[in-house]
N, C-alpha and C positions, 0 to 999 in steps of 0.2 A: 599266551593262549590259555585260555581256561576249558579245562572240559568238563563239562555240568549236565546234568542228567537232563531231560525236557521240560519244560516249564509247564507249569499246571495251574490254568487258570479256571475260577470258580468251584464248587461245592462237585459237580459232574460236567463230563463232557463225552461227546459221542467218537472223537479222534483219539481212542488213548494207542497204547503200543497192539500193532496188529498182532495176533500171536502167528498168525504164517502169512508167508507169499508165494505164490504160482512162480513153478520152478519157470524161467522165459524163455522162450526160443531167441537168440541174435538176431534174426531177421529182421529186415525193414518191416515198419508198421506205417498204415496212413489211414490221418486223420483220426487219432487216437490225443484226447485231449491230456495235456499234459500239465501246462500249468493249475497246480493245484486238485491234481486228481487225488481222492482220497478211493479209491475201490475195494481196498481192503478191508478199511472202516466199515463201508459199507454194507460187504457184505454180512460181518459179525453181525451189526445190526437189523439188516434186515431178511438174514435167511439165503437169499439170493441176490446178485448182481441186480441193480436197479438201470434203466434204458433211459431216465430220462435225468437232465444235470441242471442246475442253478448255475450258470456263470457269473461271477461277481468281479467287480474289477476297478480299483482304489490305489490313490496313489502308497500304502501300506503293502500292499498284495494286491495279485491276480489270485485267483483261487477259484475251483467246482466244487459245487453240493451236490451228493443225490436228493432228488424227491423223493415224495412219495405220493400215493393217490389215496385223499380220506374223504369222506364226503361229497365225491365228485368232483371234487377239486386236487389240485394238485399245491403240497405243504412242501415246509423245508422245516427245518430245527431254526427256532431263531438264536438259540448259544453258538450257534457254530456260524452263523452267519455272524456274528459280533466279536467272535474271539480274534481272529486275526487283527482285526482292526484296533484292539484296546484291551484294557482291563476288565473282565466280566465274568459274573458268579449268578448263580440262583440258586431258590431254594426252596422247595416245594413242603407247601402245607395245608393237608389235605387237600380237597380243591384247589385252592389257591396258588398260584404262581408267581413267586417275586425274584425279579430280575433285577441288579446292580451294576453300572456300566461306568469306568473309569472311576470308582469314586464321590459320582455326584448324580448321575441320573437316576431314576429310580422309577420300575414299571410292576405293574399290579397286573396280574391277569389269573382267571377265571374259568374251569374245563367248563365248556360247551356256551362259556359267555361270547357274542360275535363282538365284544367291544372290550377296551382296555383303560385300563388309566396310567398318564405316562405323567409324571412331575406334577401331578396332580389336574391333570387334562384328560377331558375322553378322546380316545382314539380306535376309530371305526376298523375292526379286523375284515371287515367282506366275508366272512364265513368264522365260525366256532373255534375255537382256541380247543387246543386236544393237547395232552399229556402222554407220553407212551414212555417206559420204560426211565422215570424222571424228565424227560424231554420235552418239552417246552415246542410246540408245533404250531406256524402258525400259515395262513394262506399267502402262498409267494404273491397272490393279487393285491396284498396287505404290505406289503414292503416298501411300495412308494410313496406311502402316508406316515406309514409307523416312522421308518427309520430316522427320518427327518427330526423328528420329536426327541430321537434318544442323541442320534451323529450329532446335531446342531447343524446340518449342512444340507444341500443340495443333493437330491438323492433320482434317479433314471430308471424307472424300469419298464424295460420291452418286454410285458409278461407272455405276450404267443409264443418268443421264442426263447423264455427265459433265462434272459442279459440283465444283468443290475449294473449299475455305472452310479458309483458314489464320487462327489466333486467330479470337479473339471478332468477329466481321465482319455476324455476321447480320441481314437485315432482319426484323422479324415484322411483320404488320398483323390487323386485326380489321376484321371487316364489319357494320353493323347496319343496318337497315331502318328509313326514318320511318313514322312514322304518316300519313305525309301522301296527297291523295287527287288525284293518281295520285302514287305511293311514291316516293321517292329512297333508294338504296343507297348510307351512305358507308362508304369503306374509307379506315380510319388506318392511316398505317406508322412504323414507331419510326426513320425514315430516308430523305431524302428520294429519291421514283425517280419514272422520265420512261417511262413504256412507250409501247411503238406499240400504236394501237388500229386493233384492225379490225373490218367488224362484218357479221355473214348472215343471213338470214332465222332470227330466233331465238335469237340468242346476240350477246355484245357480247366480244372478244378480247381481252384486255391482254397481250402479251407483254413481261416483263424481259431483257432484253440482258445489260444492263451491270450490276444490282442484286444482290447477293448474299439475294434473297427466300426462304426458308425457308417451307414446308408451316405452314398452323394446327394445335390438334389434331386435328381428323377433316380429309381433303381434300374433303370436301361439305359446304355449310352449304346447309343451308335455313330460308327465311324464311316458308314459309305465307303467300306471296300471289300470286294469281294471275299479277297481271302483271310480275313478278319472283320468281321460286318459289324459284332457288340458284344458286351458285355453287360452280365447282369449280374447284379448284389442279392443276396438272399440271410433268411437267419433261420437258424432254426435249433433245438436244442441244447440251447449254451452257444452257440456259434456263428461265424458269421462266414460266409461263401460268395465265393468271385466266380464265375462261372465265363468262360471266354471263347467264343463261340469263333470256330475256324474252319476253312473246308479245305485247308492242307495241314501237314502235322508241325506240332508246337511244341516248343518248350521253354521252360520258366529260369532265369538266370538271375540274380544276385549281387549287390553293390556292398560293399565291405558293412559299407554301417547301416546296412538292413533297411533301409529307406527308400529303395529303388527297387523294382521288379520291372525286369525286361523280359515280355512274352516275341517270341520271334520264331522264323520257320528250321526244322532240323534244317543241318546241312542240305539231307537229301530233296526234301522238298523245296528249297531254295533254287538247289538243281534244276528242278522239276522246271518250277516256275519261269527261271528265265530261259531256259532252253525251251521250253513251250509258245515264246513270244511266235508271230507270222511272220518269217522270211522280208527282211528290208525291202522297199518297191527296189524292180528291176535288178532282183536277186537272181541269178545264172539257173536257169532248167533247162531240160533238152524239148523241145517240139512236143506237143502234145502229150507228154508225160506230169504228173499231178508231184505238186513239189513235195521236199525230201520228208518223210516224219519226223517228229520232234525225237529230238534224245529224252529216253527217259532212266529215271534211276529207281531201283526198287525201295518202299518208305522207309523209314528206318522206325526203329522197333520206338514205344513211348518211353519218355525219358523218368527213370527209377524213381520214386518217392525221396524227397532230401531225408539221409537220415547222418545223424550226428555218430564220430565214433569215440569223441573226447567231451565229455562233460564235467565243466571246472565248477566248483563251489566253492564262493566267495563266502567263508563261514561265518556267524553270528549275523547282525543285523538289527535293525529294528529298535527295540527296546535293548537288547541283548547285545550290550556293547563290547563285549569281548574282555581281553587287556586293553586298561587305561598305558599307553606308551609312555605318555606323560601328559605335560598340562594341556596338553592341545591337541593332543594324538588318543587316536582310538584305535583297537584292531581292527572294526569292523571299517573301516573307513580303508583302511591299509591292504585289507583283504579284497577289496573289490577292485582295484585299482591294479594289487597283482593278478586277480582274475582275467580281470582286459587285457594286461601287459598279455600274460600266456596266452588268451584268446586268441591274438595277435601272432604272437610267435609260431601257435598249432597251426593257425590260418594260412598261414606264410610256406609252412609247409607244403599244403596240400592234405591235411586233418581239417574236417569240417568239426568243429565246436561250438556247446553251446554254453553261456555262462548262468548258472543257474538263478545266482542272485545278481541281478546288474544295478540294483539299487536298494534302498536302503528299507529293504521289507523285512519282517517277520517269518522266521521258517523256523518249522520246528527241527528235530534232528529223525522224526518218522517221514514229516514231509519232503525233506530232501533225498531219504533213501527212496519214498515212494516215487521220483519223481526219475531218481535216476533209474530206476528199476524198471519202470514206464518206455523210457527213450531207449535199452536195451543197448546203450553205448559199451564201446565194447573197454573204455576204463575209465573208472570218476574218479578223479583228482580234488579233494578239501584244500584249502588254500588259509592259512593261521601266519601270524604273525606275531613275533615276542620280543621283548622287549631287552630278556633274559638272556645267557649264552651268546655265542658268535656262531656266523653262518646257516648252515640249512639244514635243520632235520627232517626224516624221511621216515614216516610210521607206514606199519601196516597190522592187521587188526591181531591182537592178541585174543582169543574167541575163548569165550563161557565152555565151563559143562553143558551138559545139558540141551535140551531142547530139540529132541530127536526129529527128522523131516519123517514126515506121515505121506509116501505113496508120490506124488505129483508135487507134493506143496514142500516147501520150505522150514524149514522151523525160523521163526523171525529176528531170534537173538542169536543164530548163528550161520545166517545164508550167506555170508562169505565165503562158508567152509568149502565150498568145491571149486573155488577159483582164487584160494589163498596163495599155492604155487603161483601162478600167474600175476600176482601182485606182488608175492615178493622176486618175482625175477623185474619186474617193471619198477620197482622201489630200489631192487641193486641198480641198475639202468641209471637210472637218476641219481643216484650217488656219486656213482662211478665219474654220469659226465660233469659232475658237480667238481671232481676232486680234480679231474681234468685239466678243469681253470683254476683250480686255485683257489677253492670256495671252501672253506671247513664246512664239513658235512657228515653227520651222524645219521643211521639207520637205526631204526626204534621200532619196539611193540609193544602195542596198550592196549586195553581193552575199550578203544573209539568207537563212540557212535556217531555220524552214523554208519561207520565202515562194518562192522559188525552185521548188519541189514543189508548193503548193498549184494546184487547177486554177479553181480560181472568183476573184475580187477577192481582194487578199488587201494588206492594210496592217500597220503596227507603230508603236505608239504609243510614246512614250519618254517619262517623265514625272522630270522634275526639278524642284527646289524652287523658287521665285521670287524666295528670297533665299537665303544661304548655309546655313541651317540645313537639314540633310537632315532632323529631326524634321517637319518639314513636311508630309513624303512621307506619315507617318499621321495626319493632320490629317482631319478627317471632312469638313470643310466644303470644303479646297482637293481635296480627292480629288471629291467632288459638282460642285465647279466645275470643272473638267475634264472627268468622263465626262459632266455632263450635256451640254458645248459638244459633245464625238466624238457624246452619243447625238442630237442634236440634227439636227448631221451628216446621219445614216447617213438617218434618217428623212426629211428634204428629198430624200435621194437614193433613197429606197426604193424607187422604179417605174422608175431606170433600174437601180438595181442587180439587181430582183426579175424585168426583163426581159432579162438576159442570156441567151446559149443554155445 
């Protein structure tokens, strides 16, 4: 495991370290985009929370932008749309704007020019090229022309409701209806996604965040049944919405590997419905008396927004290869694999989890605290792997001077500080049932980030071999013995973790 400060790519950039965070309420949130929310960034930059988001979505990262409104149009930063994805810098002089992408590309641009030069090519901006605060601005209407020019690739944008979809990324899903008596609607997706549900008199919500969800072919399906009649796709803001149109109550259930949505009737309206059937012919009444009334049962309340209360991160990534294990081993590859392992074991339990990084993206160490800080889990768990030492080590954050919280907000280099107790009783936990089995296992404090920034419990697991061979590390069975001792853990401790403020 290496711990290294955040990588800083190019001359400026608009995501640097937040200096605070809004202290969070634990409560369920819905429909609060998560993957790749930067709000904090935000608002340093612009004063105030901005309403409207740039969704982008590549097989490097999921990630949101805020906009902004110039010239009647609606802008994004183009360094912040480039960085995730590669190497990139700019460098402003006087007028002039010059961008450097991975190395090799190279773009010219021009305040108040509506056009660019890219590799020595012009390239049509749709509106004026703006500079604010060094910042490189350009028209999100511009994104499906430009970026092509710099990515080298195939580039999507639904600019109404401002989705970008770089390469082949897209989710599709199909919907069909059972025959069954009262109906179930399931919806496959070629990819697994986690929407927040909500739900009104008459319709069931799925809102995608983080999923790069693509339209079927018509956006209205209808099923020809009363008590499920259609569904309808919509986008709008960064997002994309299922909308499931019902006239008894619904609720939305869940296949292990997130590919499946099953919308179906509560209990109680299930009730409802087949005790509402007409009396079989030649079903027993007395003489002129009108047959019996239906049973009925009262609805049952809607069913709560999914909210997660374990969020694992599979640390490094990306470029950010971690520890070399050895010739063929990485950590970042080691870390994602014991991310799922734990997924799995939390899951098992009866902990809904979500694993922050499930594949091999770029995350900075702001980005993952903002994100668990987002979901309001009530503990994040970092997930490291070394090469070094035997067994499991168990950090939790050794916190700065400094950085007093101002009123409501946090100070951002040390919002651990009022759920550090709470972590380290969750990091004894995990030691404890480490040393249980027979696992060598050390409790540590460092000054980690991003544990340092997260505001809920927040631990770091550190997983080393138990004898010298780092092939260990992918061993199915020592990786199972491990997460299942942390998930074992978490879950002993789930009612004092799940009652924190």
């Amino acid at each position: 495991m290496r711990w290294t400060k955040s990588k800083r790519r190019g001359d400026f950039r608009s995501a640097g370290v937040p200096p605070a965070v809004l202290s969070a309420s634990r409560g369920p949130t819905v429909g609060t985009p998560i993957i790749g929310l930067i709000l904090i960034s935000a608002l340093v930059l612009f004063g105030a929370a901005p309403d409207k988001y740039l969704a982008v979505y590549s097989v490097a990262a999921n990630y949101s932008l805020p906009l902004v409104q110039r010239e009647g149009r609606a802008y994004v930063g183009l360094l912040e749309v480039l960085e995730p994805l590669g190497k990139v810098s700019a460098k402003a002089d006087g007028p002039r704007w010059r961008l450097r992408y991975n190395n090799s590309v190279e773009g010219d641009f021009q305040v108040g020019k509506t056009h660019a030069r890219v590799q020595g090519r012009d390239a049509d901006l749709a509106g004026k090229f703006l500079v604010e605060n060094n910042r490189g601005l350009v028209p999100v209407g511009s994104l499906g022309s430009l970026l092509p020019r710099i990515l080298g690739g195939p580039v999507t944008l639904h600019e109404e409701s401002a989705r970008l979809f770089i390469g082949s990324v897209a989710t599709h899903f199909t919907a069909s209806l059972s025959a069954d008596n009262p109906p179930r609607l399931v919806f496959h997706f070629t990819g697994p996604v986690n929407p927040t549900v909500a739900t009104e008199p008459g319709a069931l919500r799925m809102t995608f965040s983080r999923e790069p969800l693509v339209a079927p072919a018509s956006p209205t399906l209808t099923f020809g049944n009363k008590a499920i009649p259609s569904a309808i796709y919509s986008e709008s803001n960064g997002m994309a919405v299922v909308t499931v149109n019902a006239t008894i109550p619904v609720m939305a259930s869940f296949s292990s590997d997130g590919r499946t949505v099953t919308i179906s009737p509560t209990s109680a309206s299930a009730a409802t419905a087949q005790n509402t059937n007409p009396p079989a012919p030649g079903a027993a009444t007395s003489p002129g008396q009108p047959p019996p009334a239906p049973l009925t049962t009262p609805p049952a309340a809607p069913p709560a927004a999914r909210r997660y209360f374990a969020v694992v991160d599979a640390s490094h990534g990306g470029d950010d290869h971690g520890e070399t294990l050895s010739n063929t081993l990485l950590e970042k590859d080691v870390t994602v694999a014991l991310a799922r392992s734990l997924r799995q074991e939390l899951e098992s339990r009866g902990i809904p989890t979500l694993v922050l990084r499930d594949s091999d993206a770029n995350l900075s160490v702001d980005q993952r605290a903002i994100f668990a800080n987002a979901d309001h889990a009530a503990i994040y768990i970092a997930v490291h792997a070394a090469s070094n030492g035997h067994g499991v080590r168990v950090y939790t954050s050794l916190l700065p001077f400094g950085g007093d919280d101002r009123g409501t907000f946090r100070a951002w280099t040390t919002a651990q500080h009022a759920s550090l107790p709470l972590s380290q009783s969750a990091a004894a936990a995990v030691a404890s049932e480490l040393q249980r089995r027979q696992i060598p296992v050390r409790t540590l404090t460092a000054p980690l980030r991003p544990l340092n920034n997260v505001t809920g419990p927040a631990i770091a697991v550190e997983v080393a071999p138990q004898g010298s061979d780092s092939s260990q590390l992918t061993a199915p069975d020592y990786q199972q013995l491990v997460t299942s001792a942390v998930a074992t853990a978490i879950a002993a401790t789930r009612d004092q973790l799940g009652g924190a403020p």
